[in-house]
Backbone as a printed PyTorch tensor [residue, N CA C, xyz], in Angstrom:
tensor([[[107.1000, -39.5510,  37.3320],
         [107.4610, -40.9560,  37.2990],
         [106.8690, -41.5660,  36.0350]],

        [[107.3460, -42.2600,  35.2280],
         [107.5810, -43.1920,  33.9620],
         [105.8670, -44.0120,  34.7520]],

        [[105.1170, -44.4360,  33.3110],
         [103.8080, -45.3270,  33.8570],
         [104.9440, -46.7030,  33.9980]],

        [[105.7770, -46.8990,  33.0480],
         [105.7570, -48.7600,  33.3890],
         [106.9990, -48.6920,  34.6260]],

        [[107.6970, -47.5840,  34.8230],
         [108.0240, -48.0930,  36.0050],
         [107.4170, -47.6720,  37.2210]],

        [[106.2340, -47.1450,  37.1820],
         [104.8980, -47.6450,  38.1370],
         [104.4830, -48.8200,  38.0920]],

        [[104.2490, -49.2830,  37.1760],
         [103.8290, -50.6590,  36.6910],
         [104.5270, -51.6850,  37.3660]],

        [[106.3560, -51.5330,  36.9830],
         [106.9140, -52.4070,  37.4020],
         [107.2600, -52.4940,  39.1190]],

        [[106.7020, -51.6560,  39.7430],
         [107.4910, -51.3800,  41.2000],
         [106.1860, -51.4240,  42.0130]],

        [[104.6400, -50.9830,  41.4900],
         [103.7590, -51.3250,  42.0210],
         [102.8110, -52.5080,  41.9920]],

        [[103.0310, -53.0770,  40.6650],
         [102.0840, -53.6520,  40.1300],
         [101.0530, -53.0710,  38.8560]],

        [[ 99.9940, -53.9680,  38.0450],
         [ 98.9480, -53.0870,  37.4900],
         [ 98.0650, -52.8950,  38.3020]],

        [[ 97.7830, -53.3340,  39.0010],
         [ 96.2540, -53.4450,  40.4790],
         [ 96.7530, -52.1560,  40.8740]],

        [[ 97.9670, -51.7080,  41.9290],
         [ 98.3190, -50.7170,  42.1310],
         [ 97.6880, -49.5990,  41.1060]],

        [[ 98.6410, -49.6700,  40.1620],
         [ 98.7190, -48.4230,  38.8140],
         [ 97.4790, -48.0350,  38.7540]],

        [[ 96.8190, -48.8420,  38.3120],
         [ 95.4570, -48.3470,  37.6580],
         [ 94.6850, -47.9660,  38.6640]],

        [[ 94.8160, -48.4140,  40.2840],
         [ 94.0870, -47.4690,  41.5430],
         [ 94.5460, -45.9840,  41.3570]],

        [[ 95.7270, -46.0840,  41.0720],
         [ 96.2060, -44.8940,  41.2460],
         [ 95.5320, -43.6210,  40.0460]],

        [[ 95.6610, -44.5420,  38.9830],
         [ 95.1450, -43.6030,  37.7490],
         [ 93.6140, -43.5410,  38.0770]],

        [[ 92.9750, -44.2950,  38.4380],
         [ 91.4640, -44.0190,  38.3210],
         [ 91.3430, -42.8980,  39.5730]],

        [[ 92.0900, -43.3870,  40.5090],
         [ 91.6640, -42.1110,  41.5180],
         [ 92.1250, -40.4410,  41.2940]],

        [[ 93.0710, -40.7150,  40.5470],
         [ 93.3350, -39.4180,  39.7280],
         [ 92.2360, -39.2500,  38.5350]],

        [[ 91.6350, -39.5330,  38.1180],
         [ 90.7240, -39.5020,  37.0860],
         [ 89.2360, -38.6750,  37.9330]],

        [[ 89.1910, -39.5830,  39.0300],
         [ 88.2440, -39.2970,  39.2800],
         [ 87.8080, -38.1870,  40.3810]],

        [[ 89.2510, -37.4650,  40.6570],
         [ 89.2910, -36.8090,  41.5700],
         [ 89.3360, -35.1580,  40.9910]],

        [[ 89.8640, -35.1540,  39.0420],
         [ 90.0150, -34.4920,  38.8420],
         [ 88.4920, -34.3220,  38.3250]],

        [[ 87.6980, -35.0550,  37.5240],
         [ 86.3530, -35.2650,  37.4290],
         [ 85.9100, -34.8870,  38.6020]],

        [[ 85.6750, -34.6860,  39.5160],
         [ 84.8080, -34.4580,  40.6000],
         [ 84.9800, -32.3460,  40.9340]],

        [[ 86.3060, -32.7510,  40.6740],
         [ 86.8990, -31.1200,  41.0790],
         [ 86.1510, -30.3340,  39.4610]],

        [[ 85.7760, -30.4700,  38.2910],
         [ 85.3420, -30.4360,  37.2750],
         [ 83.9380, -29.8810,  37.2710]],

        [[ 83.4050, -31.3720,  38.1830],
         [ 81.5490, -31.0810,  38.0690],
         [ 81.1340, -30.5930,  39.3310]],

        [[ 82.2160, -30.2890,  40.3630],
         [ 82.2120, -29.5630,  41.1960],
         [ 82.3710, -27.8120,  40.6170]],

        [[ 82.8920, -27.4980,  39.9700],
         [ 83.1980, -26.0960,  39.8650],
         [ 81.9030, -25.6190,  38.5660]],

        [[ 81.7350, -26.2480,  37.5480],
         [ 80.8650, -26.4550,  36.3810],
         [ 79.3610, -26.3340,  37.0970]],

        [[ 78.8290, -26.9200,  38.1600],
         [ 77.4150, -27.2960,  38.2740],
         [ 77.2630, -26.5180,  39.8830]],

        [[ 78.4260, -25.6010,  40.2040],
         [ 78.2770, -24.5700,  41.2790],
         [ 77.7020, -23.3770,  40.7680]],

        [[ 78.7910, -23.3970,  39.5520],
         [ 78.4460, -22.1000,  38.3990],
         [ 76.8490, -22.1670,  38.4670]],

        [[ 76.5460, -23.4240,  37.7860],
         [ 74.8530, -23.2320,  36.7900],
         [ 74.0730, -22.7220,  38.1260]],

        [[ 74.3750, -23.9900,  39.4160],
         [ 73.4450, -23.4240,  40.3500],
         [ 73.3760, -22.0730,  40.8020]],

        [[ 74.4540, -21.1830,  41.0500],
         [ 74.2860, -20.0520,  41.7430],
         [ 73.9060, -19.0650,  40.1390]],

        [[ 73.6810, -19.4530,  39.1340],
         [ 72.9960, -18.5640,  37.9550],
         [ 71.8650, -18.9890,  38.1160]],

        [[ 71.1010, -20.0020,  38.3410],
         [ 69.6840, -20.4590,  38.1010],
         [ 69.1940, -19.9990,  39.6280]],

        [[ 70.0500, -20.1780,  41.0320],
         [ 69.1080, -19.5310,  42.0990],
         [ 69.6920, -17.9670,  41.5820]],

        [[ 70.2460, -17.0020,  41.1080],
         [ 69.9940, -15.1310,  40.8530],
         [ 69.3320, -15.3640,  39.8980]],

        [[ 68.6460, -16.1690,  38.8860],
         [ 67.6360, -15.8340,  38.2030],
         [ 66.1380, -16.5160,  38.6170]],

        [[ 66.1770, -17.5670,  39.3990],
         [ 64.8080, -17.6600,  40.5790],
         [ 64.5390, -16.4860,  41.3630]],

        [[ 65.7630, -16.1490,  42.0600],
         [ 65.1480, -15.0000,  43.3990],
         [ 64.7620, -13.7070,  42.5580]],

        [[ 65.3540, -13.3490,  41.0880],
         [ 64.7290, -12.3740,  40.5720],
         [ 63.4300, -12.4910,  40.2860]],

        [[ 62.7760, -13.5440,  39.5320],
         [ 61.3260, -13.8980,  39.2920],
         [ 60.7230, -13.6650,  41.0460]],

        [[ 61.3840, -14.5270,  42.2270],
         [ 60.4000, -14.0190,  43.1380],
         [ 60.3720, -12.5030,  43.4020]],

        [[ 61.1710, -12.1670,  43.3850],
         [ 60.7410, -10.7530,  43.5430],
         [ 60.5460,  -9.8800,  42.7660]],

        [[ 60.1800, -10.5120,  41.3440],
         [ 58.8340,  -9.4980,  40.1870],
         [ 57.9930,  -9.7570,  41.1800]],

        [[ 57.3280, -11.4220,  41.7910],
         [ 55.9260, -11.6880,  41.6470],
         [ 55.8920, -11.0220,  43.1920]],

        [[ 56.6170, -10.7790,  44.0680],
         [ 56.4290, -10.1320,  45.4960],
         [ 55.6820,  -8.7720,  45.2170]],

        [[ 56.6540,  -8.2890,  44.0510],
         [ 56.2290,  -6.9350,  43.5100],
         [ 55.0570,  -7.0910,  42.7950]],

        [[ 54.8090,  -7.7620,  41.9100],
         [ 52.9990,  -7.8730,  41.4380],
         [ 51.8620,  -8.4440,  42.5280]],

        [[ 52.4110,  -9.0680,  43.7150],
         [ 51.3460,  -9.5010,  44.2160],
         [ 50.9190,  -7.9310,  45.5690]],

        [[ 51.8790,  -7.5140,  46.0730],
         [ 51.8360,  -6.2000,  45.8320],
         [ 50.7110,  -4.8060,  45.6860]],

        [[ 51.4610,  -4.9600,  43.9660],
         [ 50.5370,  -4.2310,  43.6880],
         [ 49.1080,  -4.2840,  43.2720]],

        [[ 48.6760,  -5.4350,  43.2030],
         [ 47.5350,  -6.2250,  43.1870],
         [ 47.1450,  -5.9330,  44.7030]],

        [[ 47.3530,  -5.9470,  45.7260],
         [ 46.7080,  -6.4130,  47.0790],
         [ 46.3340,  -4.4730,  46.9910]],

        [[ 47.1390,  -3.6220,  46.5850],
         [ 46.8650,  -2.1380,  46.3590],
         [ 45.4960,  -1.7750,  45.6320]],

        [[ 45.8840,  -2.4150,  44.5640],
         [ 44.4380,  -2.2530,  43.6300],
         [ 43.2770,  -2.7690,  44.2940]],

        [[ 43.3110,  -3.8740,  44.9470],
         [ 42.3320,  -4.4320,  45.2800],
         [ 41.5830,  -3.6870,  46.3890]],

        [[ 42.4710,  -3.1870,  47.3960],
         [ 42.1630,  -2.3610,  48.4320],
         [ 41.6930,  -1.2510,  47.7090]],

        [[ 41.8400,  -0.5150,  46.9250],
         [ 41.5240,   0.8470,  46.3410],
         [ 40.2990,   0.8010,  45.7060]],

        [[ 39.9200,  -1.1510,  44.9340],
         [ 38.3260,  -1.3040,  44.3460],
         [ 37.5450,  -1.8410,  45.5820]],

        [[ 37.8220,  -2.0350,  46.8430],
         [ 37.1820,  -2.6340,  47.6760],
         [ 37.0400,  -0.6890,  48.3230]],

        [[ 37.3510,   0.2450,  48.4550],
         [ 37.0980,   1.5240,  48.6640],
         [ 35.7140,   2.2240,  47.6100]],

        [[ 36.5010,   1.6450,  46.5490],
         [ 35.0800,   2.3690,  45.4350],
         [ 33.8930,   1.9890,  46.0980]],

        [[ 34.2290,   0.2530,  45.8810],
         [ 32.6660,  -0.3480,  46.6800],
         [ 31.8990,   0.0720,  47.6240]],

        [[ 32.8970,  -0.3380,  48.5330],
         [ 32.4680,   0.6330,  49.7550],
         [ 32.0070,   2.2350,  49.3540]],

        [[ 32.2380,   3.0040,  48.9600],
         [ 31.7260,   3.8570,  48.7730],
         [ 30.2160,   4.4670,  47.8220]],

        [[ 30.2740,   3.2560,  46.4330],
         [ 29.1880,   3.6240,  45.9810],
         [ 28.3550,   2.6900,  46.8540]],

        [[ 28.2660,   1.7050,  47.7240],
         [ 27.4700,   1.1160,  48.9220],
         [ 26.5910,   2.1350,  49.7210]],

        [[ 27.8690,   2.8250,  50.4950],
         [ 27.5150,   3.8730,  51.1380],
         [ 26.3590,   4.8420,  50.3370]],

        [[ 26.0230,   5.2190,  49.1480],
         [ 25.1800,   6.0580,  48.5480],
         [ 24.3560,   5.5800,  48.2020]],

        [[ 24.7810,   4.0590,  47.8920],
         [ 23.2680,   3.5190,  47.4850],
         [ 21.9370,   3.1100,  49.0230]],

        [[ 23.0740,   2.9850,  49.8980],
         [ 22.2590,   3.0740,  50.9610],
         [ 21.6100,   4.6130,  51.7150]],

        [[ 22.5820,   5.4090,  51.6610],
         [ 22.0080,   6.4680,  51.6960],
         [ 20.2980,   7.2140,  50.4030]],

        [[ 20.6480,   6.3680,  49.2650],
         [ 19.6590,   7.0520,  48.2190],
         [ 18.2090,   5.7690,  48.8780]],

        [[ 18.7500,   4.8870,  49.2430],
         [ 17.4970,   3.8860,  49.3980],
         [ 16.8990,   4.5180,  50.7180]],

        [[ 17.1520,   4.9550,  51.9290],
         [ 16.9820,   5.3200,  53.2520],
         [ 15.9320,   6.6910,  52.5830]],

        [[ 16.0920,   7.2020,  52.1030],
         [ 15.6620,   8.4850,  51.2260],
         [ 14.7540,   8.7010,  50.7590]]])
């Protein structure tokens, strides 16, 4: 359909509802598809960082258990050499 014979059969009040809601419907469908994208790239590159640090905290709680063994163990000798 021709804009002015929208114009002329609806009015401009009409017309321009009509155009802005088309404007803004296609805008919406836009920053709807655009800012789905970014989000679902920025949460697969969050959940990757959490699960480096799942994996470093990890292997940290390993180490720690393995120097809390040393301890324990040169403990054990030093109490044994003091008893002695």
């Amino acid at each position: 359909m021709d804009i002015v014979s929208l114009i002329k059969e609806l009015g401009v009040p009409i017309a321009m509802l009509l155009g802005f809601s088309w404007y803004i419907i296609q805008r919406t469908k836009f920053l709807e598809t655009t800012l789905m994208k970014e989000v679902d790239e920025d949460f697969n590159r969050l959940e990757g960082i959490i699960v480096k640090l799942i994996d470093q905290i990890k292997l940290n709680q390993l180490e720690t258990k393995e120097i809390k063994g040393y301890i324990m163990g040169i403990q054990d000798i030093l109490m044994k050499y003091r008893k002695d």
